[in-house]
mmCIF file of the N, C-alpha and C atoms, coordinates in Angstrom:
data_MODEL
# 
_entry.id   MODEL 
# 
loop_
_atom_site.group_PDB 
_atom_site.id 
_atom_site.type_symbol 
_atom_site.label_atom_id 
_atom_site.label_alt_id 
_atom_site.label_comp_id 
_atom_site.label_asym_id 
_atom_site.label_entity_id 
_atom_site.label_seq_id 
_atom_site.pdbx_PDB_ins_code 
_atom_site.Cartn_x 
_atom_site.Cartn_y 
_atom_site.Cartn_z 
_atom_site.occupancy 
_atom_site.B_iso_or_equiv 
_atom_site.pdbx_formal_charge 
_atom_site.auth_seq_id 
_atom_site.auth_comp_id 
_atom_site.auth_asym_id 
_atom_site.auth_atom_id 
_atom_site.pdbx_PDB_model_num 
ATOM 1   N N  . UNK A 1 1  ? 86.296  105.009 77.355 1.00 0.00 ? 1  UNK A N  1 
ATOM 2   C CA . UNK A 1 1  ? 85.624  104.552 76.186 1.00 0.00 ? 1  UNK A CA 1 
ATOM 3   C C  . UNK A 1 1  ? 84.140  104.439 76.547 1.00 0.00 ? 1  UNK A C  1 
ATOM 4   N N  . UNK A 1 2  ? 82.979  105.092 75.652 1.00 0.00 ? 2  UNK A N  1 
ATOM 5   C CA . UNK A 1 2  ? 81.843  104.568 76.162 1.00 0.00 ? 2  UNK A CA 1 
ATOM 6   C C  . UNK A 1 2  ? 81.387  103.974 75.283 1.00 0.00 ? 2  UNK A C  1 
ATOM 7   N N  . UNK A 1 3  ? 80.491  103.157 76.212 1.00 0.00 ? 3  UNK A N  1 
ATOM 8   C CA . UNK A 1 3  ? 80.397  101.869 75.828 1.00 0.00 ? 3  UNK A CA 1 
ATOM 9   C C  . UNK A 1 3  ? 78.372  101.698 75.987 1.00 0.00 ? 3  UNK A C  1 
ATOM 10  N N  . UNK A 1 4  ? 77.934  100.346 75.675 1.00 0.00 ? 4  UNK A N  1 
ATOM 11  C CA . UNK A 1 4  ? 75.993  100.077 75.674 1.00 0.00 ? 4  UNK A CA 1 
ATOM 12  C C  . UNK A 1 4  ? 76.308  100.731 77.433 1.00 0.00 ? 4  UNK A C  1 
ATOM 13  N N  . UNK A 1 5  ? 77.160  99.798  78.218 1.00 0.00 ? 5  UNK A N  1 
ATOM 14  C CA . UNK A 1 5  ? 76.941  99.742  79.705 1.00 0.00 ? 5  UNK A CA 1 
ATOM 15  C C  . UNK A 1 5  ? 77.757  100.936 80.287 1.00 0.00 ? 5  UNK A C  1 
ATOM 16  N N  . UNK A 1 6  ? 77.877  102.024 79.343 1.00 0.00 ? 6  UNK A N  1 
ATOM 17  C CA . UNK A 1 6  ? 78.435  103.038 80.092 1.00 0.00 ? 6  UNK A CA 1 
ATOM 18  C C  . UNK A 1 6  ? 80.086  103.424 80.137 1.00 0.00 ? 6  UNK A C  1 
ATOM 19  N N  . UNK A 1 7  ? 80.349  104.557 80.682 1.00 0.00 ? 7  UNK A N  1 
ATOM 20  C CA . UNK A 1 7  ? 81.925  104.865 80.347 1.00 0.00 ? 7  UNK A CA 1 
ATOM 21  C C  . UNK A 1 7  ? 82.462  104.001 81.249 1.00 0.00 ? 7  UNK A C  1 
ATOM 22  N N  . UNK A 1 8  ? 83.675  103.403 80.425 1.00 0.00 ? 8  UNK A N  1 
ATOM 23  C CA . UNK A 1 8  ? 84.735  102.135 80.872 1.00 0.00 ? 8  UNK A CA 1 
ATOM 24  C C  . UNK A 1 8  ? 85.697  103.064 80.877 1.00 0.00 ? 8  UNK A C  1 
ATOM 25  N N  . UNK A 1 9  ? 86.642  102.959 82.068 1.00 0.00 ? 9  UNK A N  1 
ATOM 26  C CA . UNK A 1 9  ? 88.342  103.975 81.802 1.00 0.00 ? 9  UNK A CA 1 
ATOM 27  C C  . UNK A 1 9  ? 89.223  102.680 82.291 1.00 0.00 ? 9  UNK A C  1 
ATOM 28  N N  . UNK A 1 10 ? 90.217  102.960 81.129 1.00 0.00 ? 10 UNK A N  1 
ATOM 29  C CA . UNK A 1 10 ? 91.186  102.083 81.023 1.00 0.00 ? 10 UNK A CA 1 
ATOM 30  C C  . UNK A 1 10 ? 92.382  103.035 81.378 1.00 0.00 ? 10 UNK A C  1 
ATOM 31  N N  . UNK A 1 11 ? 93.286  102.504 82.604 1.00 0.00 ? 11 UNK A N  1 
ATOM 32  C CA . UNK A 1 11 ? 94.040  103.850 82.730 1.00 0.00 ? 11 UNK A CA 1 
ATOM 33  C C  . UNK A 1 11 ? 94.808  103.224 84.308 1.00 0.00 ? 11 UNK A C  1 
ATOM 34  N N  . UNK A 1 12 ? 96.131  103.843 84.555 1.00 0.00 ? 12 UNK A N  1 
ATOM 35  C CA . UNK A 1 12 ? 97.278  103.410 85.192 1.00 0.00 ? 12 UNK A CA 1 
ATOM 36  C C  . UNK A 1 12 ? 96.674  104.028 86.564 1.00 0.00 ? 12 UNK A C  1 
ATOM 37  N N  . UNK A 1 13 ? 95.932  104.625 86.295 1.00 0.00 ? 13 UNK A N  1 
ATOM 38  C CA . UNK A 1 13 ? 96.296  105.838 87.880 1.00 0.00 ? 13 UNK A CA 1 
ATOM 39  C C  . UNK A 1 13 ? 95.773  104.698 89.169 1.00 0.00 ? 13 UNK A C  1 
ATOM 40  N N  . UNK A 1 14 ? 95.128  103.637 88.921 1.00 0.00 ? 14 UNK A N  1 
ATOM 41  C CA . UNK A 1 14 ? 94.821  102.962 90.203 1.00 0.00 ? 14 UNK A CA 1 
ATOM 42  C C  . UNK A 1 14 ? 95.401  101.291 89.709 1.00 0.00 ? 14 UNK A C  1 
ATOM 43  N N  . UNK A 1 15 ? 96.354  100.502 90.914 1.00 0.00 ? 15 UNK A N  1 
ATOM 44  C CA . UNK A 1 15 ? 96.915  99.669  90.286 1.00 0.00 ? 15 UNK A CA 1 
ATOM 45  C C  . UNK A 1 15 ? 95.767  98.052  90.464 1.00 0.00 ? 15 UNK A C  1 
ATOM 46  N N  . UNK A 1 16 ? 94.809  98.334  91.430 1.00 0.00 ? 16 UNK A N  1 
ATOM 47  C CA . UNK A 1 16 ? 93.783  97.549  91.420 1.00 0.00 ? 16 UNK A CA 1 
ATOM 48  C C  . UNK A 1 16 ? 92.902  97.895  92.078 1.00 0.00 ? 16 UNK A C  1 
ATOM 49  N N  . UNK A 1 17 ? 91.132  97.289  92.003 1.00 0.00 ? 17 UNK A N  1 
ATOM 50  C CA . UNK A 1 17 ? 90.347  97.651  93.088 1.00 0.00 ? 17 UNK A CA 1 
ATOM 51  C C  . UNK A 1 17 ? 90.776  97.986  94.781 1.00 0.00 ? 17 UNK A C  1 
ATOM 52  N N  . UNK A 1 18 ? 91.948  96.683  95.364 1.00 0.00 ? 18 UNK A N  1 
ATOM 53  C CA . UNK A 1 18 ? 92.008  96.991  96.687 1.00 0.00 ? 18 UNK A CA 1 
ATOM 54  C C  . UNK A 1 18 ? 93.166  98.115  96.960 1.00 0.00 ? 18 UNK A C  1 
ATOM 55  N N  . UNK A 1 19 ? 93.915  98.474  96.475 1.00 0.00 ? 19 UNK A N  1 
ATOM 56  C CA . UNK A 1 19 ? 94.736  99.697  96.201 1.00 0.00 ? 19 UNK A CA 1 
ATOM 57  C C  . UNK A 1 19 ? 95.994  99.376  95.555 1.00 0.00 ? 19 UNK A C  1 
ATOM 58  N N  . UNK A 1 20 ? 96.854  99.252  96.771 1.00 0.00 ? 20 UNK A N  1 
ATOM 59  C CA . UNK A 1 20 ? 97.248  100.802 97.418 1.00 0.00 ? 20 UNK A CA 1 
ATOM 60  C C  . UNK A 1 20 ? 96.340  101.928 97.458 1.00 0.00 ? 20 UNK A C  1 
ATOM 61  N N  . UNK A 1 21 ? 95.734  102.657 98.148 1.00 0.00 ? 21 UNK A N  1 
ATOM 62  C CA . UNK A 1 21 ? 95.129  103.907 97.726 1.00 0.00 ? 21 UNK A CA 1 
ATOM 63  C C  . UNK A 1 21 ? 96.207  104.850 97.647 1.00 0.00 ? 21 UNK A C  1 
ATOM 64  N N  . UNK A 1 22 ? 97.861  105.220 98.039 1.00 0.00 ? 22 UNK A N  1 
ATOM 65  C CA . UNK A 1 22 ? 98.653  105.821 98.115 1.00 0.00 ? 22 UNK A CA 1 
ATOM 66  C C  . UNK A 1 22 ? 99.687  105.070 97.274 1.00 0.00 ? 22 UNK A C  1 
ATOM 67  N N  . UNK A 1 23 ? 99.767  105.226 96.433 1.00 0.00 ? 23 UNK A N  1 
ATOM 68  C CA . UNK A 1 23 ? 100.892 104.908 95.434 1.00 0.00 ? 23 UNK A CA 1 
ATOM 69  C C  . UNK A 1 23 ? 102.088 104.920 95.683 1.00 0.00 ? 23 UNK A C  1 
ATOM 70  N N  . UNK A 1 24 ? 103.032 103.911 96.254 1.00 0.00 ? 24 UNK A N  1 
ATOM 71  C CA . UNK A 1 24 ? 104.349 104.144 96.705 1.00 0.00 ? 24 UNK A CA 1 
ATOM 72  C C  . UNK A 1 24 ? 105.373 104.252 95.301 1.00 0.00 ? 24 UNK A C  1 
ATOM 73  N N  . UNK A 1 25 ? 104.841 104.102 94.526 1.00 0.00 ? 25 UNK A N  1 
ATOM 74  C CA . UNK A 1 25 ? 105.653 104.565 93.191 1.00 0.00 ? 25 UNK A CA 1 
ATOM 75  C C  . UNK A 1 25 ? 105.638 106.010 92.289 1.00 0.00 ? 25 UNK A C  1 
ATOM 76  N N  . UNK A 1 26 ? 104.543 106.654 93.099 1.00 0.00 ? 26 UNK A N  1 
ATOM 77  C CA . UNK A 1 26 ? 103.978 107.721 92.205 1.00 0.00 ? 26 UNK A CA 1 
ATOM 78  C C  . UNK A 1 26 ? 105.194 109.151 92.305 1.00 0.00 ? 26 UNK A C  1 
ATOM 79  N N  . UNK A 1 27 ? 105.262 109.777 91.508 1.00 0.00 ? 27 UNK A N  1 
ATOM 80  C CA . UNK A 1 27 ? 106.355 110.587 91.441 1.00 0.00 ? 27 UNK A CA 1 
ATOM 81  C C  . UNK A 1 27 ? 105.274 111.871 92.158 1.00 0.00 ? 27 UNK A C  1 
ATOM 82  N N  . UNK A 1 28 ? 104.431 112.333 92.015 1.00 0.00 ? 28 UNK A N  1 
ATOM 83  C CA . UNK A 1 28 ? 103.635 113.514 92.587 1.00 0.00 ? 28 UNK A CA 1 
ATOM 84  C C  . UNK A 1 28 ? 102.426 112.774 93.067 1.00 0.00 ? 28 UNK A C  1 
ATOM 85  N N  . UNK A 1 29 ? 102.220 112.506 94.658 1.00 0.00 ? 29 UNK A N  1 
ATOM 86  C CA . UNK A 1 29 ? 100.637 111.627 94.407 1.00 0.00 ? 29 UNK A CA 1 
ATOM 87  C C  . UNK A 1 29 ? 99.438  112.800 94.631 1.00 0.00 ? 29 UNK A C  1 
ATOM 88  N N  . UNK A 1 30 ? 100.048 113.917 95.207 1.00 0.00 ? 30 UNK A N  1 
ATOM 89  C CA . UNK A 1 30 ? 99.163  114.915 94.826 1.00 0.00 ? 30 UNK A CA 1 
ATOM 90  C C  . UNK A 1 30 ? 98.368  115.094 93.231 1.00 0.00 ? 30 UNK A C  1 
ATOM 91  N N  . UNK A 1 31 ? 99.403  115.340 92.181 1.00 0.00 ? 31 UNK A N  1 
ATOM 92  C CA . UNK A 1 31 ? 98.705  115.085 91.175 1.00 0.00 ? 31 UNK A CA 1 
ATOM 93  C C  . UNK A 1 31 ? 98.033  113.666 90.991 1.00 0.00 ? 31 UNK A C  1 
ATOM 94  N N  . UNK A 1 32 ? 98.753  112.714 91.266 1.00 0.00 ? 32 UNK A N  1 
ATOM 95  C CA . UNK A 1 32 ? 97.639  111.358 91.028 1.00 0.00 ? 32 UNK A CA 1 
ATOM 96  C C  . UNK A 1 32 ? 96.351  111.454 91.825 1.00 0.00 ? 32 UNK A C  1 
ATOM 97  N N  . UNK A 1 33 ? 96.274  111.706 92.545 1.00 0.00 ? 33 UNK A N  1 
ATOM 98  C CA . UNK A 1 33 ? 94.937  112.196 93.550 1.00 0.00 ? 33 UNK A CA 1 
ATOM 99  C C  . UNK A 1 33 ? 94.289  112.987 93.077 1.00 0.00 ? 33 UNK A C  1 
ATOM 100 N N  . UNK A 1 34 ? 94.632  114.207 92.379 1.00 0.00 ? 34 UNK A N  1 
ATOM 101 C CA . UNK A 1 34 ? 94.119  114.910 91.151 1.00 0.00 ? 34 UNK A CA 1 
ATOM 102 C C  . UNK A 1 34 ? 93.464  114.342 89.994 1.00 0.00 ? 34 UNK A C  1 
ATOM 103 N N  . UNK A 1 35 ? 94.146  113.817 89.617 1.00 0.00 ? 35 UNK A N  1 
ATOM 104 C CA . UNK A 1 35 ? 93.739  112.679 88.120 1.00 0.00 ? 35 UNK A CA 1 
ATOM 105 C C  . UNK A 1 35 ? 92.696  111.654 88.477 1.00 0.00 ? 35 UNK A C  1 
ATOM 106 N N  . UNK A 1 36 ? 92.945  111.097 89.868 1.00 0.00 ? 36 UNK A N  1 
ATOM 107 C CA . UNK A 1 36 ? 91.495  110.261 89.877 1.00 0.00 ? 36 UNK A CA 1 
ATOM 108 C C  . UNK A 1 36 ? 90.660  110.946 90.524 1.00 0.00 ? 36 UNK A C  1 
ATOM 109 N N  . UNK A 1 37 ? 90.758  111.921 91.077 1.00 0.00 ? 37 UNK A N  1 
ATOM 110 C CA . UNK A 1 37 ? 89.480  113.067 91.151 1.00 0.00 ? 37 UNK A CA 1 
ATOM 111 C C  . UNK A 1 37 ? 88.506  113.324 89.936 1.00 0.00 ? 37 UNK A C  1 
ATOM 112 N N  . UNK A 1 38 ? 89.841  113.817 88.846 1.00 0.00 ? 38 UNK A N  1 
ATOM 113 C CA . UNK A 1 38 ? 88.862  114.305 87.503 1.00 0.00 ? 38 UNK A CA 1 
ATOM 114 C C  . UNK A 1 38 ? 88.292  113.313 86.912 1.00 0.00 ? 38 UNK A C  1 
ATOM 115 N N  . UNK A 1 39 ? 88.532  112.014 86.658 1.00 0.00 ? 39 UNK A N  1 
ATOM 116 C CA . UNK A 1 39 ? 88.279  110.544 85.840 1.00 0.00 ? 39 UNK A CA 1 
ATOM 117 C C  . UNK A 1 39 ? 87.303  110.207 86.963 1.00 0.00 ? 39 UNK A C  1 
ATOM 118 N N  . UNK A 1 40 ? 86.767  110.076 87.790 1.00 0.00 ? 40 UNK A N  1 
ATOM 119 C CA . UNK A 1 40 ? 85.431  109.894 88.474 1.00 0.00 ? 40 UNK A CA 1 
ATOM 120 C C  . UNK A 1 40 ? 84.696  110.792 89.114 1.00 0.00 ? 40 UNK A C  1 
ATOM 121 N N  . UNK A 1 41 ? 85.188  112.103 88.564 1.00 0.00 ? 41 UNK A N  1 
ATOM 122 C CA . UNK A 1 41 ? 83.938  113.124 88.082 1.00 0.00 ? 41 UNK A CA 1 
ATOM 123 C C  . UNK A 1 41 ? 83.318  112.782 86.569 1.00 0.00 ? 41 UNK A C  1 
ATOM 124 N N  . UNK A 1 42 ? 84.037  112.329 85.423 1.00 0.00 ? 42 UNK A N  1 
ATOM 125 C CA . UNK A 1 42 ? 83.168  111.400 84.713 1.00 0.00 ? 42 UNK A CA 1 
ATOM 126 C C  . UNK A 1 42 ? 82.561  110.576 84.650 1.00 0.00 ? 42 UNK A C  1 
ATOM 127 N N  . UNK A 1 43 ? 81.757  109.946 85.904 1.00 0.00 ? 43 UNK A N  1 
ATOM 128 C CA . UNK A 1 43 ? 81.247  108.617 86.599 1.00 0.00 ? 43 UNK A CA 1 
ATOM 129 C C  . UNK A 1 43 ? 81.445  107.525 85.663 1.00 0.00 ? 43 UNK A C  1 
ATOM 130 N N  . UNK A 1 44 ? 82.574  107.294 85.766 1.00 0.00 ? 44 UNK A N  1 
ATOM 131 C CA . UNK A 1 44 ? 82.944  105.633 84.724 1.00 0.00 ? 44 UNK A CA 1 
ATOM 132 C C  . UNK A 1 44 ? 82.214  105.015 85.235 1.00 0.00 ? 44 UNK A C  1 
ATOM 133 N N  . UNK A 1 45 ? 81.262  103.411 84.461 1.00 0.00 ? 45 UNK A N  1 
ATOM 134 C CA . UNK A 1 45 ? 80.646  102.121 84.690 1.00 0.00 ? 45 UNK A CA 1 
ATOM 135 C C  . UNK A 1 45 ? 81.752  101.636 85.597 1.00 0.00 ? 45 UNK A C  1 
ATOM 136 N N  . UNK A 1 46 ? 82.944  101.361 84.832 1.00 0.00 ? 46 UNK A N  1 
ATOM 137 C CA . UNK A 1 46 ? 84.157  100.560 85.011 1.00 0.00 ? 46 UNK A CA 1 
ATOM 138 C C  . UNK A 1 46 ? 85.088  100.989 84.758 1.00 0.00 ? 46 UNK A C  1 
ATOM 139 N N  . UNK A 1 47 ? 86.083  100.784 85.832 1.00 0.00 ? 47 UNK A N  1 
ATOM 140 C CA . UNK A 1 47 ? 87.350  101.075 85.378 1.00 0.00 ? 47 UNK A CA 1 
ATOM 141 C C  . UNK A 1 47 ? 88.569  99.506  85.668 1.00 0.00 ? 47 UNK A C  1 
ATOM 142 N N  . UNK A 1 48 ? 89.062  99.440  84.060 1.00 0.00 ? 48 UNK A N  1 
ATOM 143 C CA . UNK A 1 48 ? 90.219  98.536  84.276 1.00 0.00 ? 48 UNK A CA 1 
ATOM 144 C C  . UNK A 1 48 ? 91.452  99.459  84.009 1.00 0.00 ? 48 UNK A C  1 
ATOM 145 N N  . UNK A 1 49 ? 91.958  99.140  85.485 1.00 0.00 ? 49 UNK A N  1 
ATOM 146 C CA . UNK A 1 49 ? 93.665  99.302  86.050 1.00 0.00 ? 49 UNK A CA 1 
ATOM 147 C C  . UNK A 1 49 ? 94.383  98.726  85.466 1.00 0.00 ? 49 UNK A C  1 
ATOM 148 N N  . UNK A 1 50 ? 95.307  99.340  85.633 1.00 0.00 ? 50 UNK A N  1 
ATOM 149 C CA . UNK A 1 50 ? 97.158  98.831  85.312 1.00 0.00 ? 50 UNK A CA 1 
ATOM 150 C C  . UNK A 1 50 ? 97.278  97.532  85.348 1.00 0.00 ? 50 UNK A C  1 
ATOM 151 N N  . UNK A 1 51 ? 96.957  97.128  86.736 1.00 0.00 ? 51 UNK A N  1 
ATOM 152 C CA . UNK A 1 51 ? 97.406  95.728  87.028 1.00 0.00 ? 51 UNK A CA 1 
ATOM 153 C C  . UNK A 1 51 ? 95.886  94.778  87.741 1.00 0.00 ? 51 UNK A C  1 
ATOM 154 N N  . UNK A 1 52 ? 95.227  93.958  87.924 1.00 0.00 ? 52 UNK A N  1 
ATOM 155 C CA . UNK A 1 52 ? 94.034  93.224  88.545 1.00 0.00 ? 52 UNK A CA 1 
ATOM 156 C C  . UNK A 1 52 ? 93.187  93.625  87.482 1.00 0.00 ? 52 UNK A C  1 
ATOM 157 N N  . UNK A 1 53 ? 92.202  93.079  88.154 1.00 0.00 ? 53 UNK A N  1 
ATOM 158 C CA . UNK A 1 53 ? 90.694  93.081  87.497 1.00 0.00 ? 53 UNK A CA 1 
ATOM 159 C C  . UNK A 1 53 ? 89.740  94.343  87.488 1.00 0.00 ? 53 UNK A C  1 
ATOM 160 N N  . UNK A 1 54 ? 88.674  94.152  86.592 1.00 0.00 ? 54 UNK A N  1 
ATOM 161 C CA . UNK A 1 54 ? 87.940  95.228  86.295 1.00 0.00 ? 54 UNK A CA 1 
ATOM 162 C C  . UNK A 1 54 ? 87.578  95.554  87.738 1.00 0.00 ? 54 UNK A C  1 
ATOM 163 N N  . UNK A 1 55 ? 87.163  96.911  87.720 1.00 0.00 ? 55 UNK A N  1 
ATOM 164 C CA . UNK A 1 55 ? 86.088  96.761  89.317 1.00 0.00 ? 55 UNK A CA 1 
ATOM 165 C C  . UNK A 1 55 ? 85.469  98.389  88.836 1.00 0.00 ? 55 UNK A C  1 
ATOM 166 N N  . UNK A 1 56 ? 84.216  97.937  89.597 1.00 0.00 ? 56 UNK A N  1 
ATOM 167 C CA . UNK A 1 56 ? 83.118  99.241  89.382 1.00 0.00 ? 56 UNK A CA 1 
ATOM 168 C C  . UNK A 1 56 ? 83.377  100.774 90.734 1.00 0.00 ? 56 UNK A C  1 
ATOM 169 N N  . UNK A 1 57 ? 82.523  101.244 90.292 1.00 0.00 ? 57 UNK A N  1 
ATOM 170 C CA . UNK A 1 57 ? 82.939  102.613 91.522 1.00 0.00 ? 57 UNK A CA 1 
ATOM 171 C C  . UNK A 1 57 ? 81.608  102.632 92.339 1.00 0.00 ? 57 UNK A C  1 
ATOM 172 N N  . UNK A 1 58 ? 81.993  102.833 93.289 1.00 0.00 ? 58 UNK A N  1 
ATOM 173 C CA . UNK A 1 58 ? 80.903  102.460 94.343 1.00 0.00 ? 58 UNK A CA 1 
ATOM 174 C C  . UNK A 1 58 ? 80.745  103.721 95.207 1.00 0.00 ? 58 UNK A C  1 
# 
């Protein structure tokens, strides 16, 4: 969604800022590794996860 402060992604593929970075639930994490490849080649402001708090990309 963009937003005054920039694109916000609201979206499952990361379950919080501190990880997991490897998804022990993910059915292909190749493709999930894919998917957050392409979604921060759109340089989101913010992204709020599945589960925790907002957190920025650094």
């Amino acid at each position: 969604m963009e937003t005054a402060g920039g694109l916000v992604a609201l979206t499952h593929l990361w379950w919080n800022a501190d990880g997991p970075i490897d998804d022990p639930l993910a059915v292909d994490g190749d493709l999930l590794l894919a998917s957050r490849e392409r979604l921060l080649a759109l340089s989101p402001a913010l992204i709020i996860p599945g589960h925790g708090a907002p957190f920025r990309v650094q």
